[in-house]
TORKOL-4160 file (C-alpha; in steps of 0.2 Angstrom, whole numbers, padded with zeros to 4 digits, m for minus):
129
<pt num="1" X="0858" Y="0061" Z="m0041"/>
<pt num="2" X="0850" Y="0066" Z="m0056"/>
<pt num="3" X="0847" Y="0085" Z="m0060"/>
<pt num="4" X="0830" Y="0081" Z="m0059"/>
<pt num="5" X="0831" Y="0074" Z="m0041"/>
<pt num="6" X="0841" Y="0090" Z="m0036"/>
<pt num="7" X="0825" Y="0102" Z="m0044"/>
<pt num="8" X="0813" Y="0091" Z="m0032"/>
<pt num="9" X="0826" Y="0093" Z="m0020"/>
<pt num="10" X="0827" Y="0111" Z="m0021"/>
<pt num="11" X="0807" Y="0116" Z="m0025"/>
<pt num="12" X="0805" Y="0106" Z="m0009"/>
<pt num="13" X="0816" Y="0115" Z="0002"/>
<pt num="14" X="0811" Y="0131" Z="m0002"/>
<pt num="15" X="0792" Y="0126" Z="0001"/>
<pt num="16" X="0796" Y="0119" Z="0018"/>
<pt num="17" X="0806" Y="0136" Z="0021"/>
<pt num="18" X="0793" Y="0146" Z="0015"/>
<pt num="19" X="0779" Y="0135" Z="0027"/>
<pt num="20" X="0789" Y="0142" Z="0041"/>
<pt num="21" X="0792" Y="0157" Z="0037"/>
<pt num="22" X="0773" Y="0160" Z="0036"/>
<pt num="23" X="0769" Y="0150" Z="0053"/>
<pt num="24" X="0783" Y="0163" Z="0062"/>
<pt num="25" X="0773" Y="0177" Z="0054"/>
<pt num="26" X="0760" Y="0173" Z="0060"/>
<pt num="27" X="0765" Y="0169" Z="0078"/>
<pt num="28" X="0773" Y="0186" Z="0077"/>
<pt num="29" X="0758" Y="0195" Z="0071"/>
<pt num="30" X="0748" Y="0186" Z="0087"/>
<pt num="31" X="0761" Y="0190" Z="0098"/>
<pt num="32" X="0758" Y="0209" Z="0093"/>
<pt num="33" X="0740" Y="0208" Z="0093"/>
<pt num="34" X="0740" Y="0201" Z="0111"/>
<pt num="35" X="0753" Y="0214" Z="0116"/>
<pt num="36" X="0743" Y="0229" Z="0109"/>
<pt num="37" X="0727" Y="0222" Z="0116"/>
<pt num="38" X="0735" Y="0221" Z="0133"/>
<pt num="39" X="0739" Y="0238" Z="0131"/>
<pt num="40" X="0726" Y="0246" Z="0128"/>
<pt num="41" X="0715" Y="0237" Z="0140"/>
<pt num="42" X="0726" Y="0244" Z="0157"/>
<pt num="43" X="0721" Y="0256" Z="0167"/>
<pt num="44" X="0728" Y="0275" Z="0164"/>
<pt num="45" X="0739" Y="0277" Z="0178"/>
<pt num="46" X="0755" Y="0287" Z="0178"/>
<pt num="47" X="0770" Y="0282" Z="0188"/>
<pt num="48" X="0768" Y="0295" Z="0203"/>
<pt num="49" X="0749" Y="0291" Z="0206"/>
<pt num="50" X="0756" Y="0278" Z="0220"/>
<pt num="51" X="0764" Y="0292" Z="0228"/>
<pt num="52" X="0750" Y="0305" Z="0227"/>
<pt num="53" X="0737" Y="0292" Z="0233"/>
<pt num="54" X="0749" Y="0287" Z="0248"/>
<pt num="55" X="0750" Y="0307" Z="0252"/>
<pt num="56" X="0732" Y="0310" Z="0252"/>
<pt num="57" X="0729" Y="0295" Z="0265"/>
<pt num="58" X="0743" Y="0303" Z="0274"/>
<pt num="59" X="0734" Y="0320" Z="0273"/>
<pt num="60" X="0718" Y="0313" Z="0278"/>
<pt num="61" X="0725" Y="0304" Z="0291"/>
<pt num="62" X="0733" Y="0323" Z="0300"/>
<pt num="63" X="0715" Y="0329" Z="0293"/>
<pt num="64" X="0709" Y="0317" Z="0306"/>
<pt num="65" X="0720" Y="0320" Z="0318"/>
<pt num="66" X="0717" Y="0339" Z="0318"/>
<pt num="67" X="0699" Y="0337" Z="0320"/>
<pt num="68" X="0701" Y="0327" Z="0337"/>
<pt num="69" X="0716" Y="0339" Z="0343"/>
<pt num="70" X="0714" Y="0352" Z="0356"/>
<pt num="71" X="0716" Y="0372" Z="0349"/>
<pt num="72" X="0735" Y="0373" Z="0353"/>
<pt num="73" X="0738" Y="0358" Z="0343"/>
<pt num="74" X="0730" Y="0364" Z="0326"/>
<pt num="75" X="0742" Y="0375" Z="0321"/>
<pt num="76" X="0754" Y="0363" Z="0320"/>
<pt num="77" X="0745" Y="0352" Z="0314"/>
<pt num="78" X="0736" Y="0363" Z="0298"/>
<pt num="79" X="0754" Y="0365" Z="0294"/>
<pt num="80" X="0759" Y="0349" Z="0291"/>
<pt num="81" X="0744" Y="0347" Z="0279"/>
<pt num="82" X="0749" Y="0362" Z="0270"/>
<pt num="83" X="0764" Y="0354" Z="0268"/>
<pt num="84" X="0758" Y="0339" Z="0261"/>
<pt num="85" X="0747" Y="0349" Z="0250"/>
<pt num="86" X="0760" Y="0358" Z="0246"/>
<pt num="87" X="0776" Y="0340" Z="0240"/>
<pt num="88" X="0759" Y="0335" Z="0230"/>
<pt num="89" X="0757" Y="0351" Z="0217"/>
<pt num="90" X="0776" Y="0347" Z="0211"/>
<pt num="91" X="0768" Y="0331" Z="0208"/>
<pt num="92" X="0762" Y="0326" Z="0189"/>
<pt num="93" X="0746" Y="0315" Z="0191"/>
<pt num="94" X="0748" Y="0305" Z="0175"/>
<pt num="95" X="0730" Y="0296" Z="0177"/>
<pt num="96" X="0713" Y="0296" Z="0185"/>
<pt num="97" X="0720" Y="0290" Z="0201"/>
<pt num="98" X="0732" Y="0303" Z="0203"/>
<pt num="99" X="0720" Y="0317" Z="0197"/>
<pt num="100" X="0706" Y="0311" Z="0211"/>
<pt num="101" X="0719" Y="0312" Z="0222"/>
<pt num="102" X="0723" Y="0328" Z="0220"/>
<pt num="103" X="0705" Y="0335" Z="0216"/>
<pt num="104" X="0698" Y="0328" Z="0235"/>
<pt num="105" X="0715" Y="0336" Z="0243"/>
<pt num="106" X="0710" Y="0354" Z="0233"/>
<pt num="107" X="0692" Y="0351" Z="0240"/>
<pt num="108" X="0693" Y="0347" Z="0258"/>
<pt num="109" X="0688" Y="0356" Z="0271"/>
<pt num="110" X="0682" Y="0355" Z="0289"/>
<pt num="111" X="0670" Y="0367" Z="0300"/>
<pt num="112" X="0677" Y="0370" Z="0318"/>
<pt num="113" X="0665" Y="0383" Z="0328"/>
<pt num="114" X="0671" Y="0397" Z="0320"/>
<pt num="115" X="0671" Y="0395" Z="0302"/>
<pt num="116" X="0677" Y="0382" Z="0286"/>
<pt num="117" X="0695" Y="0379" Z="0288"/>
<pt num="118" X="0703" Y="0377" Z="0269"/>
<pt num="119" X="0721" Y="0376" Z="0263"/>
<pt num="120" X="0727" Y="0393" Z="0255"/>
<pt num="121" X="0720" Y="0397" Z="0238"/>
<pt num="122" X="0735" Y="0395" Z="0229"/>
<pt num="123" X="0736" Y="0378" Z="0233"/>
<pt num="124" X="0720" Y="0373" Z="0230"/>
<pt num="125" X="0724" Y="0383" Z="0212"/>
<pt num="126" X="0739" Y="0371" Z="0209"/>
<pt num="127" X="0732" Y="0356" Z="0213"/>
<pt num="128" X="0716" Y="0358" Z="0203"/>
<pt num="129" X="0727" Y="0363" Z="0190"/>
């Protein structure tokens, strides 16, 4: 092989090298730019607004249950919302799901012949806030 065959040889290599190079950048660079627009195009959800939806069905669901119970019963029965109320301000909402959740908790309330019935003002406080 002559020296100028091994200069071909070597100018063509490093063009070939360089060809890829450039096609690998560039499916790297799509690759980013598809991952970033799935990103931003997600919803804004945190990882405990499963939970907090979950206990606002189950809070609406003793809500419910209350309404249709006879006076001894409703006691019992407000408690155990209370409590729910309660596991649901240690709770971070990390998105709008979460954050609904927690606002129609902090706003419910029910008339019986007496009066509204509404959870304690402190919870209300901490789940609003």
């Amino acid at each position: 092989m002559t020296d100028m065959q091994s200069d071909a040889r070597r100018v063509g290599g490093a063009g070939a090298n360089d060809i890829i190079c450039r096609y690998r950048r560039g499916m790297i660079a799509g690759a980013a730019a598809i991952a970033a627009a799935a990103l931003t195009s997600r919803p804004s959800t945190g990882p405990h607004d499963g939970t907090l939806r979950f206990l606002r069905g189950e809070f609406l669901s003793v809500a419910n249950r209350m309404a249709a119970a006879a006076d001894k019963d409703r006691q019992a029965l407000f408690g155990e919302m209370v409590r729910i109320a309660g596991a649901m301000t240690v709770i971070p909402a990390g998105g709008d799901d979460g954050r609904r959740a927690k606002a129609d908790i902090a706003a419910w309330s029910t008339r019986d012949g007496i009066g509204t019935i509404r959870l304690p003002g402190e919870l209300v406080t901490a789940l609003n806030g």
